[in-house]
N, C-alpha and C positions, 0 to 999 in steps of 0.2 A: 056139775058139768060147766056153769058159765063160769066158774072162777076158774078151772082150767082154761077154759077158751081163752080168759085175759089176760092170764097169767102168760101164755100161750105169743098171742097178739102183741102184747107186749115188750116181748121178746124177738120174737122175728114177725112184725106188720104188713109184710110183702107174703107171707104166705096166707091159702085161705084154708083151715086148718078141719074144717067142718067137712070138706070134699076131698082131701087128701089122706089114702089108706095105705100110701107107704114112703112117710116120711124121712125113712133112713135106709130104706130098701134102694128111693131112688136119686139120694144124696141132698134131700130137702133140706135136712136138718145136718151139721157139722157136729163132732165131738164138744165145741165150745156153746155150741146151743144147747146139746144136751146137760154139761155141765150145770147153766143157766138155769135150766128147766128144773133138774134135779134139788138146787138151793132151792129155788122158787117154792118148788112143792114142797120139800121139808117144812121150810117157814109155815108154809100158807094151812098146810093140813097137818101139821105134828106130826110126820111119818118118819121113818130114815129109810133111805133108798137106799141100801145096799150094795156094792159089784155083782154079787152075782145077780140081781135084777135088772142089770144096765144090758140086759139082751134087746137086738131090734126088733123079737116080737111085740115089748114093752113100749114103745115109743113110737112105732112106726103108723098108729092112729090115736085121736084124740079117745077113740072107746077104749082104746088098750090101755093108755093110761089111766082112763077111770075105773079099769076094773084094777089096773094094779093099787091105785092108788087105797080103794076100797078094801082089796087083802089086805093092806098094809096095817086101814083104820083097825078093822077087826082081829088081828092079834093082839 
């Protein structure tokens, strides 16, 4: 979870990412943040993010992407 958060942070610093439950629901996050986000995590946890996982239930909280993140580890 913290290496999301910095990875996170990192990327967009102006948000606070820990408090915020709908990231894309409520235009937090832009398509090029998500891009961003999607490398990031590839690198950072050996996953591939997929299209069809780029849904905004996927992104729109930091627990959402840790549980995707986590399906992804365990296949």
């Amino acid at each position: 979870m913290e290496k999301i958060l910095e990875i996170l942070e990192n990327i967009r610093p102006d948000v606070d990412f820990q408090k915020e439950t709908k990231l894309i629901d409520d235009g937090v996050l832009d398509s090029f943040d998500i891009i961003s986000i999607v490398s990031e995590f590839n690198d950072a946890f050996d996953i591939d993010i997929s299209v069809e996982e780029l849904e905004p239930d996927n992104f729109n909280s930091v627990s959402a992407m840790y549980e995707l993140i986590q399906k992804l580890q365990n296949r």
